[in-house]
N, C-alpha and C positions, 0 to 999 in steps of 0.2 A: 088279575094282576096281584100278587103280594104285594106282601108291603114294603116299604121304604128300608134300604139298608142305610140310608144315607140320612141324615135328618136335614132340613131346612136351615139348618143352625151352621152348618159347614160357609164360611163366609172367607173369602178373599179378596182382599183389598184392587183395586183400580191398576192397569196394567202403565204401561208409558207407550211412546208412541213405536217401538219396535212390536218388529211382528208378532216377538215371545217375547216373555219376561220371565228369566228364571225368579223365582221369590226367592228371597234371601233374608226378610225380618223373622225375627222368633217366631213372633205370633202368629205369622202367617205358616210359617214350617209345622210348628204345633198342631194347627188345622189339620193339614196335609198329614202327620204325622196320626192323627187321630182316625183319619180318613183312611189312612193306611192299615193301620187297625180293621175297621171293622170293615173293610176286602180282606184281610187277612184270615181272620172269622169266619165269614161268609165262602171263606175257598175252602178251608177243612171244615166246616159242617156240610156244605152243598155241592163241593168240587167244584167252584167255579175256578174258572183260569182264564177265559176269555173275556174279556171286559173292553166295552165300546163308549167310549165318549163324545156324546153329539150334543148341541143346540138345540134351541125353540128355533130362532132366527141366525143369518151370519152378525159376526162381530162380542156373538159374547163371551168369547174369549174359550170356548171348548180346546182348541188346539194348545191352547195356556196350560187348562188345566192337566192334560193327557201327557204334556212332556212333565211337567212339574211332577206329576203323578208316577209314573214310570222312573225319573231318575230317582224318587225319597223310596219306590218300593227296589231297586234294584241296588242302592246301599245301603238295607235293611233286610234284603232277604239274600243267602246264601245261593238259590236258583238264578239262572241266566233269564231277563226279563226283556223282551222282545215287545220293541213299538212300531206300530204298524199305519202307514198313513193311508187310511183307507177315502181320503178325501181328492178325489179326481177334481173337483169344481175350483177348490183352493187350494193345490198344495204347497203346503210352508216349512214342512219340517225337512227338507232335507238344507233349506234354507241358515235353520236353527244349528244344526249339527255340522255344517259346513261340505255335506257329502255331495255326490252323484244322484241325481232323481234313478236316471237311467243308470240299470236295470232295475224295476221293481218291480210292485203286485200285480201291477196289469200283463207285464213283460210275462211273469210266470205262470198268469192266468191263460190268457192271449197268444204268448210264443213259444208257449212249453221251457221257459228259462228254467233253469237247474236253480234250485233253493239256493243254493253254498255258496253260488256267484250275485246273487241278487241283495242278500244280507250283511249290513255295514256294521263294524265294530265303531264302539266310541269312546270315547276318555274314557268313561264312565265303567268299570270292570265289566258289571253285569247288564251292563245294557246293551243292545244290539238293535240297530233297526232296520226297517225294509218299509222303501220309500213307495211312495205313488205308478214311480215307474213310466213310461210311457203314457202319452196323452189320449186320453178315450173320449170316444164320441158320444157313444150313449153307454153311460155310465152302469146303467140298470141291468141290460141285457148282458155286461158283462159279471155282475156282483148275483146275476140271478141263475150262472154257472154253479155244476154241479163241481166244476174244481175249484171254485173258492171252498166248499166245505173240506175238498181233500185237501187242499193246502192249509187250510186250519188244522184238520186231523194229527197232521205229520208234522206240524209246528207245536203240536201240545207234546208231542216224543221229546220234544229236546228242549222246551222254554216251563217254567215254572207257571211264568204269569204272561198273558200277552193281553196288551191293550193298545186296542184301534184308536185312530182321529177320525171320525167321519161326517159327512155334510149335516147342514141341520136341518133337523126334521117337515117344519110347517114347508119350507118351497120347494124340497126336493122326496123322494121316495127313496134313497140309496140306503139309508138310514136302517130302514123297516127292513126290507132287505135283507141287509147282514144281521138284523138282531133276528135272525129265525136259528142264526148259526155262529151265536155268540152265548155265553152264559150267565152276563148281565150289565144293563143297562145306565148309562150315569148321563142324566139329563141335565145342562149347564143352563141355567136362568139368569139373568142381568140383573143383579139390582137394580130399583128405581129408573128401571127403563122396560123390560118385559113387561104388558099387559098382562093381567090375570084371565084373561079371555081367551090369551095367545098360549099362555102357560098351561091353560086347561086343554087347547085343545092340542098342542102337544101329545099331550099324556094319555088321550083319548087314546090318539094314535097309536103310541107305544103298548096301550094294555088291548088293544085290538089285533095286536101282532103276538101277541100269547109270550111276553119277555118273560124268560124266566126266574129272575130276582131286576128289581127297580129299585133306583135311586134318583134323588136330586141333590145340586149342587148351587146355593146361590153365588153368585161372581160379581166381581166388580162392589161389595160393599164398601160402601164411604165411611171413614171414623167420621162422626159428628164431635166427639171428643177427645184430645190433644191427645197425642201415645204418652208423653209422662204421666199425664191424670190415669190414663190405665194401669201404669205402674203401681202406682199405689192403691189398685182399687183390691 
């Protein structure tokens, strides 16, 4: 496994009780914004463009970070930046965006659905996404098709950046899966709620799947200290 594109230091604040939380504090943007950065980096040194954002466990807000992430890189970057909800167990994003699940990645995986009919425009210029699509049974046997790489393939012709939502890693395998046919990995950790046990073997996983660039992302930190006392720090 390489090493970390991402540092441990990457920290966002506690979500509310909706299923997303766009961020909209500075300090939080700044994160994100910095975050943004070094994928930016990491795509012209190493070509990456495909980028999957999964969990240790559900609930620590992965899906948070992957929309958050995708709108800050697609009003920053001049390329059309394509979100991808590769999460059959939970899907929320079309939820988020107010779209149609059906038609999406299973439909075109599964029904031969035409890309052009499957993919949703959003407020957002550069953003486009392509939901979960149809309900799958077993998840695995369909993510462990040789058309999810072609539809990857033919999705790097037209998108800059495209970044997945997908399940999390310790209770399902869908995860490991798609990172054979992704180009880099953003693992979301809970503050003061993920075990360091859980967190490890996470990671095990991920660098036994041969990922090509790794990162982590801690979520959900709590200020212990007032945001005006920051101000001034």
């Amino acid at each position: 496994m390489q090493s970390s594109i991402v540092s441990r230091n990457y920290v966002f604040k506690a979500m509310n009780k909706s299923p997303i939380k766009i961020f909209k504090k500075t300090r939080t943007i700044e994160e994100f914004n910095r975050l943004y950065i070094k994928i930016l980096q990491s795509c012209q040194s190493q070509n990456n463009r495909t980028i999957m954002v999964a969990s240790c466990n559900k609930g620590e807000g992965s899906s948070t970070i992957a929309v958050n992430l995708s709108r800050i890189i697609a009003k920053k970057n001049n390329g059309k930046i394509l979100l991808i909800d590769a999460n059959w167990r939970n899907s929320i994003i079309e939820r988020v965006f107010n779209i149609d699940r059906i038609p999406g990645l299973a439909d075109i995986i599964s029904k031969n659905v035409e890309l052009d009919v499957s993919i949703k425009k959003t407020e957002i210029e550069n953003l486009e996404i392509l939901t979960a699509g149809s309900a799958v049974s077993d998840p695995v046997s369909v993510l462990n098709s040789e058309k999810v790489t072609n539809c990857l393939e033919k999705l790097k012709k037209d998108y800059s950046v495209i970044i997945l939502d997908s399940p999390p890693v310790i209770p399902f395998s869908d995860s490991l899966y798609l990172s054979s046919v992704v180009d880099m990995f953003l693992l979301v950790i809970e503050a003061e709620k993920t075990r360091w046990e859980v967190a490890q073997e996470a990671i095990q996983k991920i660098s036994a799947a041969k990922v090509k660039t790794f990162g982590t992302i801690l979520n959900k930190k709590k200020d212990h200290i007032p945001t005006m006392v920051y101000k001034k720090i």
